[in-house]
Residue, then its C-alpha position, 0 to 999 in steps of 0.5 A: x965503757x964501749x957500746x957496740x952497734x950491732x947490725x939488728x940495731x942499725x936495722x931497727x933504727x932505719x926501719x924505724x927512721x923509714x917509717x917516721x919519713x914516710x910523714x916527716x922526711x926532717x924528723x927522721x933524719x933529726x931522729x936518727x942525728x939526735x940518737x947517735x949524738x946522744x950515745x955518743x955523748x954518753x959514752x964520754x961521759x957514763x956517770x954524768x947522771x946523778x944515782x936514784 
């Protein structure tokens, strides 16, 4: 599985991290970690959840 990070979705994501640093500068910035650790982890491991 590849995922690939393209530049609309890097542009959301720092408007998206500008604007929740305009009331909390350290929620942003873990925000932004949080969701880049959390792809890749996933793409490590795709099936780690179980089925519905």
């Amino acid at each position: 599985m590849k995922i690939i990070l393209t530049q609309f979705f890097i542009s959301d994501l720092e408007n998206q991290v500008i604007y929740i640093s305009k009331d909390k500068p350290e929620a942003a910035k873990k925000f932004k970690k949080d969701l880049i650790r959390s792809l890749k982890k996933d793409l490590k491991n795709p099936y780690h959840f179980k089925k519905s």
